[in-house]
N, C-alpha and C positions, 0 to 999 in steps of 0.2 A: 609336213614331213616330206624327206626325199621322192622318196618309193614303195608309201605303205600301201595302197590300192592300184592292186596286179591282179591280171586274169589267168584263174587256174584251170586246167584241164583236169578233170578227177575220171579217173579207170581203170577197172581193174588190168590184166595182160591181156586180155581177151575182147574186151568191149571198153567204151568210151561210158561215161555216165551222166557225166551233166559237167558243166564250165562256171563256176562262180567269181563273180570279183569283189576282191574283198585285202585283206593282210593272209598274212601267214595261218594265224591264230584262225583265222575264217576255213581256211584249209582243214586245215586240225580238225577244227570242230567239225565240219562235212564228214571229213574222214573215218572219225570218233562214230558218228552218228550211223554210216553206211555201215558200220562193222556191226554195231550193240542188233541190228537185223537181219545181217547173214555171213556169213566165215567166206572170204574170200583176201586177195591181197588187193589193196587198193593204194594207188598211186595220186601224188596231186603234183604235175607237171606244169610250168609255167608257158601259157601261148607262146611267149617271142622263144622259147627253147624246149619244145615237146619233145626233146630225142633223152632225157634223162629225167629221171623224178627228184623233186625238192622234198619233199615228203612220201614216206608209205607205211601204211599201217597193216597188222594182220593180227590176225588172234595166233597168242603161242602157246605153247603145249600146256601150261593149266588154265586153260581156255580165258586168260584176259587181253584184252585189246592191246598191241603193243605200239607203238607210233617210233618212225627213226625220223629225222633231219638228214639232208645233205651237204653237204659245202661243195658246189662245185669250181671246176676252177672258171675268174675270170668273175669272180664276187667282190674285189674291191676291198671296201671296206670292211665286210663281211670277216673275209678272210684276213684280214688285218687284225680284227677282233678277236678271232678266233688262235691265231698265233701270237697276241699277247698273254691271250689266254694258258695259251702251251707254252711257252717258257717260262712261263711263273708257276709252273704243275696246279693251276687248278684244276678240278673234277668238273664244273660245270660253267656256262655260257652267262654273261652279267644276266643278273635278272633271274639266276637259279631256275629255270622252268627246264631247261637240258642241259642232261649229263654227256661228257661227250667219253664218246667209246673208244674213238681212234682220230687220229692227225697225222696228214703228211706234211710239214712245209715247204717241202719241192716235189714237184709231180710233175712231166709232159701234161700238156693243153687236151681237155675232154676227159679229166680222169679225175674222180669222188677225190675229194682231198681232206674228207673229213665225214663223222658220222656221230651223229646223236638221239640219244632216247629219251622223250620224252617222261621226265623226273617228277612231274605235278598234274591233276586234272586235269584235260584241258581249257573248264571254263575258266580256270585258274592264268592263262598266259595273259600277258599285257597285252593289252590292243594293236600296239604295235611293238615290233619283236626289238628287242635293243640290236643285237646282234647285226641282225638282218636290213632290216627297215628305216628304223631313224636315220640313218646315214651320222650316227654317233661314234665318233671312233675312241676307243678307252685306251688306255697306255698307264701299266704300273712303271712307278718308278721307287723301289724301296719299298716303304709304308704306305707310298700316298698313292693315288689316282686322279689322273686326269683326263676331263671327258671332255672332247673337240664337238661341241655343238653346232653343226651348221645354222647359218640364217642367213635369208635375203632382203636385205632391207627396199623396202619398199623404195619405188622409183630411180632404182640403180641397178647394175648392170652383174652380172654377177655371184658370188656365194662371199662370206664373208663367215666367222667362227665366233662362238662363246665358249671361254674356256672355265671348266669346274673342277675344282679338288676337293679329294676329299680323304677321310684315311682309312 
């Protein structure tokens, strides 16, 4: 896969906590796990961009653990995904695991372009995030679907695609 195993920063506003490398989903669960033992707000910040959070969790007012998503700008394909997603009004990210709460598709550079809640368990998300990670790009057209599978065939240079539809 692209860019499933990235190094997160995880902390609260106030303290650092520990750095895991893993996927998204890894995140999550840390985050999941630091809350179910004490009420605070906890952030999971990616090393190469520690000035904004990709993930944060907090307990909400009927005291269950809530998890948001970020999109920020300068995500790629991510973002791509994410505004096929919004022009077809769906409610949630392929792979049903987030709901998304809001979308911009134009913003100035350094500014949340997007935000989601965490819709399912967390042991429940895919190992690796469609959205995010596979470096999968989906595009509706009509009824159908088509998903831009990257691949690098061995001993060439390069990225090259497999394409899937489906309805």
């Amino acid at each position: 896969m692209p860019n499933d195993i990235r190094e997160f920063q995880i902390r609260t506003p106030d303290r650092a906590l520990t750095a895991i490398r893993g996927s998204l989903r890894d995140a999550v669960l840390e985050i999941h796990r630091l809350l179910s033992m004490a009420r605070a707000v906890v952030s999971a910040y990616l090393s190469e961009d520690p000035s904004r959070p990709v993930i944060t969790g907090y307990m909400d007012g009927s005291g269950r653990i809530a998890i948001h998503r970020y999109l920020n700008s300068g995500s790629g394909t991510e973002f791509e995904n994410w505004l096929d997603t919004d022009r077809h009004q769906f409610q949630s990210l392929p792979e049903g695991g987030w709901e998304i709460k809001r979308f911009v598709g134009l913003a100035p550079p350094s500014v949340v372009l997007g935000e989601a809640v965490l819709a399912v368990p967390p042991h429940e998300l895919p190992r690796v995030d469609f959205a995010q990670e596979s470096g999968i790009r989906r595009k509706h057209y009509g009824k159908y679907i088509v998903d831009a599978i990257p691949l690098q065939i061995t001993g060439m240079q390069g990225w090259t695609a497999r394409f899937a539809l489906s309805r």
